[in-house]
N, C-alpha and C positions, 0 to 999 in steps of 0.2 A: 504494500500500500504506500502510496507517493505522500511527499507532505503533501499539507493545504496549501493552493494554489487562489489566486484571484484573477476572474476574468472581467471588464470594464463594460459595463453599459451607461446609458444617457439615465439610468434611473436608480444603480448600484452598485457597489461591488458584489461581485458573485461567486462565493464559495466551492472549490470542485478539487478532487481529488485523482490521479491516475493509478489503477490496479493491473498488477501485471501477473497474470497466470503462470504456475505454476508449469505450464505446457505451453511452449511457444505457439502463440495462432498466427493467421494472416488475416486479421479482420477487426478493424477498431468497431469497439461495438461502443454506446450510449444507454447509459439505464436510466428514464426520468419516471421516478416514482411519484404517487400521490399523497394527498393526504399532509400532516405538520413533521411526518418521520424524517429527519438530517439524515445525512446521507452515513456518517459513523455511527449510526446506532443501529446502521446494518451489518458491522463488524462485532458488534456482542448477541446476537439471536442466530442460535445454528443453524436454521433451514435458511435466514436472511443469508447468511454465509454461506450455504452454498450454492444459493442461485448468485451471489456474485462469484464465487468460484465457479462454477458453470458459465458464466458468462466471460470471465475472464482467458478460460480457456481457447476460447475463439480469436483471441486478441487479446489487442491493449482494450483497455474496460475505462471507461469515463463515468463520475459521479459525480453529482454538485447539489447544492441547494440553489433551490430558486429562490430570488429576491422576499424577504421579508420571512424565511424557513431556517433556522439553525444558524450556520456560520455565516451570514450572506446578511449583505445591509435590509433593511426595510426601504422598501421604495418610495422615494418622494411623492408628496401629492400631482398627480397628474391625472389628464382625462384620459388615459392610456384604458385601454380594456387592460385586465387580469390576464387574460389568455394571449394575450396581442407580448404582452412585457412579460410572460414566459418564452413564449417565441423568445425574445428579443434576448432572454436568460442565456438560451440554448445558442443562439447563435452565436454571443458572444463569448461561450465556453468551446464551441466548436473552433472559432477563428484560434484562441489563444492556445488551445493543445494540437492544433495543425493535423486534427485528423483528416485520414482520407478514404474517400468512399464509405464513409458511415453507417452502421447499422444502429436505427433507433432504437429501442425495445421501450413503449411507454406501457404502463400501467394504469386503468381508469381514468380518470380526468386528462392525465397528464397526455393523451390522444391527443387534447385538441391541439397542444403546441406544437404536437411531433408533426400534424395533420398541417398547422400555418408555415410550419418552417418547409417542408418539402414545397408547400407552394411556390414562398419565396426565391427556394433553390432545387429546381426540380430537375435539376442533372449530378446533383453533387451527394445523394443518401443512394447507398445500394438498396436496400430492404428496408421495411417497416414493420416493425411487430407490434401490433395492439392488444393487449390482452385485457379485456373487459370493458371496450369503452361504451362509457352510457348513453342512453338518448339525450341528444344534444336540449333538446324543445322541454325535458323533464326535472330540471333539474329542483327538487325540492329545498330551497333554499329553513324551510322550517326546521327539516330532517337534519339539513346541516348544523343549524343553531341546536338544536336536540343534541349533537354528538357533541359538538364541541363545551357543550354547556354541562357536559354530563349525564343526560336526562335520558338517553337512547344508549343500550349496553352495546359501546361498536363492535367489541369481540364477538357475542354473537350476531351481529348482524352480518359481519366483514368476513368472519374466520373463525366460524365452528366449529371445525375440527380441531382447533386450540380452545376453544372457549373455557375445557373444565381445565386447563394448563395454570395451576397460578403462577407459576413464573414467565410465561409466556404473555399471560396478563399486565404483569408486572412490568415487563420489559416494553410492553405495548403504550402504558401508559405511562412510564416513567419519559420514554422517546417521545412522544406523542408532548407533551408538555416541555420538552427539555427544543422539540422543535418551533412552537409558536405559543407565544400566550393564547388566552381568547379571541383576543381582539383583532390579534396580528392574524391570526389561524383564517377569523371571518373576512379577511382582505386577502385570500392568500388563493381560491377556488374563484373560477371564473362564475360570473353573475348573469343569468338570461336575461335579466332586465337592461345590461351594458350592451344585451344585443349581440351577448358571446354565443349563442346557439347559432343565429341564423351566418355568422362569419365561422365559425367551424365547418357546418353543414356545407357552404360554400366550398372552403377550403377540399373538403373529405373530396366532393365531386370532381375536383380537376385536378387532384393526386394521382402521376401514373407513375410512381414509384410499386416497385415490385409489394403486396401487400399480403400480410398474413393477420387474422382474426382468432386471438384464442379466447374460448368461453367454456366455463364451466355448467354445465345446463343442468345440472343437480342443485344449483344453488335457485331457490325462489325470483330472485331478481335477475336471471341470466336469461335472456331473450329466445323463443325459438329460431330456429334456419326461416319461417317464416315471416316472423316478426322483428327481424333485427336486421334498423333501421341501416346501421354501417354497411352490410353488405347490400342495401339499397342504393347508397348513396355512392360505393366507391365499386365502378365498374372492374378495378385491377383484380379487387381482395379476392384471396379464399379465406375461407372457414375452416377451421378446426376443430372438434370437441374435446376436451381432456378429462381426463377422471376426476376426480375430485368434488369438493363441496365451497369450496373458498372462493370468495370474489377479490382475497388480498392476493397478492402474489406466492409471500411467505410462509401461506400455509401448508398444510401435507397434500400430498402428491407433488412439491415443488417437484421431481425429476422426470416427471413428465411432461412438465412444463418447461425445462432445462433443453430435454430431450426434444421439443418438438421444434425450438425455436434452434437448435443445432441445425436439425435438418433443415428447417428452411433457409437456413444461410448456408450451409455449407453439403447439403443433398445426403447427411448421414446424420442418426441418431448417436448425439454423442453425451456423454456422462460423468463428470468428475470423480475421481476413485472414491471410493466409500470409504466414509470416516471410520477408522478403529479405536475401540476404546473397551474399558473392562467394567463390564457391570455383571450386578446379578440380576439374573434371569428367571422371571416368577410368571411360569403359567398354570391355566385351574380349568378346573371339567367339573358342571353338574352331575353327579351321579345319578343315575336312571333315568335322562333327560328326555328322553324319547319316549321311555312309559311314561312320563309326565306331562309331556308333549300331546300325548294319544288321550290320556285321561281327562285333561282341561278342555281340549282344541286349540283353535289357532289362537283366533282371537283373546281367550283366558291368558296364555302361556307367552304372547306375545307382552302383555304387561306385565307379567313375571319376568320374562327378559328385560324389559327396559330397567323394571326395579334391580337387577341384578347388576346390571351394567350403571346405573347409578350410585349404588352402593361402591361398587367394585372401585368406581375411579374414586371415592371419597376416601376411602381406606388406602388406597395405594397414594394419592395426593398428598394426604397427613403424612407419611413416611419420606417425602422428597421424593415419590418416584411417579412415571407414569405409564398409563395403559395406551402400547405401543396399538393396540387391533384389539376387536371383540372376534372369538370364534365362534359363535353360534349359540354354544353352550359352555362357555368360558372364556378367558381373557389372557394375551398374553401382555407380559408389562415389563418395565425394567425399574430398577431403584438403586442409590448409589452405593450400598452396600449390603451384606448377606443378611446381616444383624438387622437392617431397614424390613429387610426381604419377609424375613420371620415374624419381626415383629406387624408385617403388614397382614403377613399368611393368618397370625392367631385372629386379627382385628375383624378381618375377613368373612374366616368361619363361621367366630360368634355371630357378623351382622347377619349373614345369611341363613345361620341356623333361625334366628327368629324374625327370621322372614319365609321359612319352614322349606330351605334348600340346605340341603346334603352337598360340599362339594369335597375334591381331593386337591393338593397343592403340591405344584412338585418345586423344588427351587436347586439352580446353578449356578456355577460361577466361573466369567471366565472373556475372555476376548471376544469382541464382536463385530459385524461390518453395521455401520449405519450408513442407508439410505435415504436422505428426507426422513419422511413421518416412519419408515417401516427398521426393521432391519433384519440381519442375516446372517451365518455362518454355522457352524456345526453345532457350537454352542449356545443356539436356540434350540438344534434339533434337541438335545440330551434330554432336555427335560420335560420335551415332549413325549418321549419314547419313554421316559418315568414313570410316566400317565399308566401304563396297565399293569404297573406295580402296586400300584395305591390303591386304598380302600376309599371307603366314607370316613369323611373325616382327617384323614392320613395327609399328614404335613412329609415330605420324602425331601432328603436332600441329598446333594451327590459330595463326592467327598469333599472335594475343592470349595465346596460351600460349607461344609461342617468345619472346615478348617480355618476360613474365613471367620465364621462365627466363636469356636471355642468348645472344648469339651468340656466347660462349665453344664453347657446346656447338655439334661438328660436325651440317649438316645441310644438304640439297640439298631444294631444291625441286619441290614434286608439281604445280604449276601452283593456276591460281584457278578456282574452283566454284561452280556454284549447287545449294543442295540444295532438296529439296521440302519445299515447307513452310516454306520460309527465306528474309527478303527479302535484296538482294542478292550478291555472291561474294565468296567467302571464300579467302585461299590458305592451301595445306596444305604444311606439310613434311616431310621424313622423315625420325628421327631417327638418324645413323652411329654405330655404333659406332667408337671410341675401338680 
């Protein structure tokens, strides 16, 4: 990461940063994000880190605050549209770091700059990437005094699949405030009444810069292939769909979003190696979930589920850990140590026992790959392949977690294992209660 840099406009100085991947690219890319988040408080949030590691690997990687956002002056009084003096941000951050052939990659609002600035220079962006941009004609200017005021929970409106994350929360809101007061925040989104719709919409129309549209259409506010308005307006764009649930960038599935915008710039799906780190490893199975399943129906057993899976992240949140995926009929999660792990597993049980579910708990410890929201390697399998050791009730741990822990804690031994798919045995034990 480059120091802080400033680039000159008629209305600030403009805060920007150069990132240089860890894998040489051939391709300056541009990230202009939305929203009051400065552009360094996307180097403390791990998924934020690695969509700019993903993005940096295509290239040199450009980030900045826009006038009146984080490092970057607030802009003088002027009769400037918002959206007109973010253009004017971008370009004078483009001119001062000498990129060339540019790839924009904007995030919601931040469309419409990437949208005026290609007008301006409609031979000088290789690609455009939009991912989420909104109806220009809608912009609820209330909804925004609601978020910035506090009154509207943005986490889940923005980025549900972090929503139960407290430090994800944390880190949301601490950026989030550390980017714009209130005040500054409410002068920072372009205004329909400045007449920013109908000059975007213009703009979007006579853009033939190469264009790609990522939407997540799981999210409520994510427009159909029918109803979205962009690829009405912009004869180049295609459309994408990606997985996910997030209308923020940095929520989970970021590697698919990493990935999609790879190939569009560069014709292959490409991925920043997977982060390694050691946690332990806590996955759970309803016992007899399926006679349970058949006994209730669907409907019954489906808010048994939900209960189950709300409990589950409460318990494992209290411990500093969290639930990477629900399985069906269990959960798999991480937390930062064996001892969190355990003490998560008892918390668990009891909440579940009277809520009148039976589960088993297996727990590991050990090196892992993280991907975005998911992750991976051998050391998730182990303790899934645990699972048809244990009973009702049966807290199971593998050695490397019992050691972790202490043989203060009572525990008798389940004997040694090969599991499939696992090179060779492993002993398991089971944890006594006390």
């Amino acid at each position: 990461m480059g120091e802080v840099r400033y680039a000159r406009t008629p209305h600030a100085h403009v805060a920007y940063r150069i990132v240089n991947g860890s894998v040489r690219g051939t391709r300056d890319v541009v990230l202009l994000t939305s929203g009051t988040l400065p552009m360094d408080a996307m180097f403390e949030d791990p998924l934020a880190l690695r969509l700019v590691e993903g993005l940096a690997a295509l290239g040199r990687l450009v980030v900045f605050d826009r006038s009146g956002i984080g490092l970057s002056d607030s802009p003088r009084e002027s009769n400037t549209p918002t959206v007109t003096r973010w253009a004017d941000d971008l370009e004078a951050v483009l001119r001062a770091t000498e990129v060339i052939d540019p790839v924009l990659v904007c995030s919601r609002l931040a469309a419409g700059a990437g949208l005026v600035y290609c007008v301006r220079h409609p031979d000088t962006v290789s690609a455009l990437v939009l991912f989420e941009p909104p109806s220009w004609r809608m912009n609820d200017l209330d909804v925004l005094r609601q978020q910035i005021e506090g009154e509207v929970d943005s986490v889940a409106l923005w980025c549900p699949s972090r929503a139960d994350d407290p430090g994800f929360r944390e880190w949301f809101t601490r950026a989030g405030q550390r980017g714009a007061s209130p005040g500054r925040a409410a002068l920072a989104y372009p205004d329909v009444s400045e007449g920013a719709g109908a000059v975007i919409e213009d703009a979007a129309s006579q853009v033939r810069t190469p264009t790609v549209v990522l939407r997540r259409p799981a999210h409520p506010l994510s427009p159909s292939r029918a109803e979205d308005e962009t690829l009405a307006l912009m004869p180049v764009a295609v459309r994408v769909d990606l997985p996910g649930e997030d209308m923020f960038p940095f929520g989970g599935e970021v590697d698919a979003l990493i990935a999609e915008i790879a190939r569009f710039v560069t014709g292959e799906h490409r991925l920043p190696a997977p982060e390694r780190e050691l946690a332990a490893v806590l996955y759970t199975d309803i016992v007899s979930s399926t006679a349970r399943a058949s006994a209730l129906g669907d409907a019954r057993w489906k808010r048994v589920l939900d209960r189950h899976d709300e409990i589950s992240r409460s318990c494992i949140g209290r411990r500093g850990g969290r639930v990477i995926k629900g399985l069906g009929d269990g959960i798999l999660a991480t937390l930062p140590s064996a001892t969190n792990a355990l003490y998560a597993a008892r918390d668990l049980r009891a909440a579940l026992q009277e809520a009148d579910l039976d589960i088993r708990v297996c727990i590991h410890v050990g090196d892992i790959d993280r991907r975005g929201n998911d992750i991976s390697g051998i050391n998730v399998h182990i303790p899934a392949r645990m699972k048809d050791l244990a009973g009702p009730g049966d807290i199971l741990v593998s050695s490397t977690a019992l050691a972790a822990i202490g043989e203060s804690v009572p525990f008798e031994p389940r004997g040694e294992h090969a599991f499939k798919g696992v090179q060779g045995t492993w002993s398991v034990y089971s944890i006594i209660d006390a």
